[in-house]
Structure formats: C-alpha cells, structure tokens
C-alpha positions as semicolon CSV with decimal commas, in nm:
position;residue;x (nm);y (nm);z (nm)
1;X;5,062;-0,297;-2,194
2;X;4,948;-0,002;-2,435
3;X;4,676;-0,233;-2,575
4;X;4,541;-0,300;-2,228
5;X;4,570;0,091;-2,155
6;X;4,385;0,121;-2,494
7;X;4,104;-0,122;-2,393
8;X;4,014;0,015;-2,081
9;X;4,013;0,384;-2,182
10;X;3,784;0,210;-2,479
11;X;3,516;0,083;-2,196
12;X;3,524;0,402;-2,046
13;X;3,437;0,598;-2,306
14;X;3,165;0,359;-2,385
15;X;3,027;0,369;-2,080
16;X;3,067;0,754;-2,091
17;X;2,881;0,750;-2,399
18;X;2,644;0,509;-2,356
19;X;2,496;0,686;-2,026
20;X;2,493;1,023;-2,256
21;X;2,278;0,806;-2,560
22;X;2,067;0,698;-2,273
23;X;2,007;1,017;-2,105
24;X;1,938;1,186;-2,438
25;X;1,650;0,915;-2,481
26;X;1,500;0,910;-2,187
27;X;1,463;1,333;-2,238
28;X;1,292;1,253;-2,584
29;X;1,102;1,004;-2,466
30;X;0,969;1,258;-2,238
31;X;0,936;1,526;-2,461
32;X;0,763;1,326;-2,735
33;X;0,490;1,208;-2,456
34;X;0,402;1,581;-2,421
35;X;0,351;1,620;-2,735
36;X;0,153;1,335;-2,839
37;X;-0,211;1,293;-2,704
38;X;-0,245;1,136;-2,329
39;X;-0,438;0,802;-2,310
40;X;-0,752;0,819;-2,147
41;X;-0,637;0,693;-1,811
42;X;-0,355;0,989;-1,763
43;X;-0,617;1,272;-1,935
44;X;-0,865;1,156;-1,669
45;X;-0,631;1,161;-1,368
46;X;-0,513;1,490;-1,461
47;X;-0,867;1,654;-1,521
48;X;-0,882;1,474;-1,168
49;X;-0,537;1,676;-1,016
50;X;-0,672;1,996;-1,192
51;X;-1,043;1,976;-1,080
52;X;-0,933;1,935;-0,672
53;X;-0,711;2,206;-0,727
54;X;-0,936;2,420;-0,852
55;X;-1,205;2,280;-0,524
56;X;-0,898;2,325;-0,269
57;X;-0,820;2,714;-0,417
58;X;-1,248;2,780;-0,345
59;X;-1,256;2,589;-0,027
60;X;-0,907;2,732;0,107
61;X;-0,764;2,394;0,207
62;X;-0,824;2,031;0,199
63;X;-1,139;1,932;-0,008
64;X;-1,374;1,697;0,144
65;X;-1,176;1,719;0,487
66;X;-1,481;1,648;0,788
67;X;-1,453;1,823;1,161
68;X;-1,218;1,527;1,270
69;X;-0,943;1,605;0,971
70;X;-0,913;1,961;1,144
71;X;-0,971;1,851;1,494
72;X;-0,655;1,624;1,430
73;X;-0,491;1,877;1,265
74;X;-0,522;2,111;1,540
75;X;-0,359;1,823;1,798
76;X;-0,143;1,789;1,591
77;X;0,068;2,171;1,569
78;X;-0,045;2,199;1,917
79;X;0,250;1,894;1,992
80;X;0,428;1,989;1,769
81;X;0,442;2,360;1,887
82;X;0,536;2,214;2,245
83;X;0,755;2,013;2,130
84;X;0,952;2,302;1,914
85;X;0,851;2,615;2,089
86;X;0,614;2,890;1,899
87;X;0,582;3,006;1,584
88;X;0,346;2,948;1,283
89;X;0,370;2,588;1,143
90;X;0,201;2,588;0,836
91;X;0,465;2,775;0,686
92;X;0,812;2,721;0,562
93;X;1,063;2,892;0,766
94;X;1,238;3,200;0,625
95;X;1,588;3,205;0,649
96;X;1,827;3,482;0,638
97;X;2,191;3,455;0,551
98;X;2,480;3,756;0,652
C-alpha cells in the first residue's frame, strides 16, 4: 500500500515537473527567436504590420478604406446605437468602481 502511495505521488511530481521543463522551453524558445535574425518571410510581414501602421496613424483610420467601408460603417453604429441607446461607440466604455 505505501509503494502504491509512493508511485502515484511519483507520477505526480513528474507530471508537475514535466509541465514546468516544458513551460521553461517553450519561454526560451521564444526568447532565443528574438534574438536570432527573422527569416525573410516574418521580416517582410512585419515591415508590412509596421508600414500600415505608420499609413493608418497619417490617414487617421483604416488605410485604403473606399466611401462604401465608411458608408457601412456609419449603418452600422447607427443600429447599433438604436439598438443600445446613445453614446459614442468607437470607444471603450469607462467604468467607475465605489
């Protein structure tokens, strides 16, 4: 009876550590990516994410977005206002805790 106490406190601190080796791994893994240069397929997606934001600060919202974009946009706060009373929509609520 001890030695079957003994076994299964055994696989769970295995598992216990195991998820910890794992964890730790995964973290350097990540790390080590930073670090190291990007390929060519991530460098050019983020010169991609980096050059829109820069376009999307300049234009002060969506980049490339035609007359129907905001025409659609507009329908769409204007149901969504009736359908949750008044207020600006485009930002995050502001909550206040007592």
């Amino acid at each position: 009876m001890i030695l079957r106490q003994m076994m299964r406190l055994s696989s769970l601190f295995h598992s216990a550590v195991s998820i910890h080796v794992r964890r730790n791994m995964e973290l350097s893994a990540i790390v080590f990516n930073k670090t190291k240069e990007l390929d060519p397929v991530q460098k050019l997606f983020l010169d991609k994410i980096r050059e829109y934001n820069m376009k999307s600060k300049q234009a002060g919202g969506p980049v490339d977005a035609g007359p129907d974009f905001q025409k659609d946009m507009n329908e769409s706060l204007a149901r969504l206002q009736r359908a949750y009373g008044e207020g600006d929509l485009t930002k995050f609520p502001e909550f206040k805790f007592e």
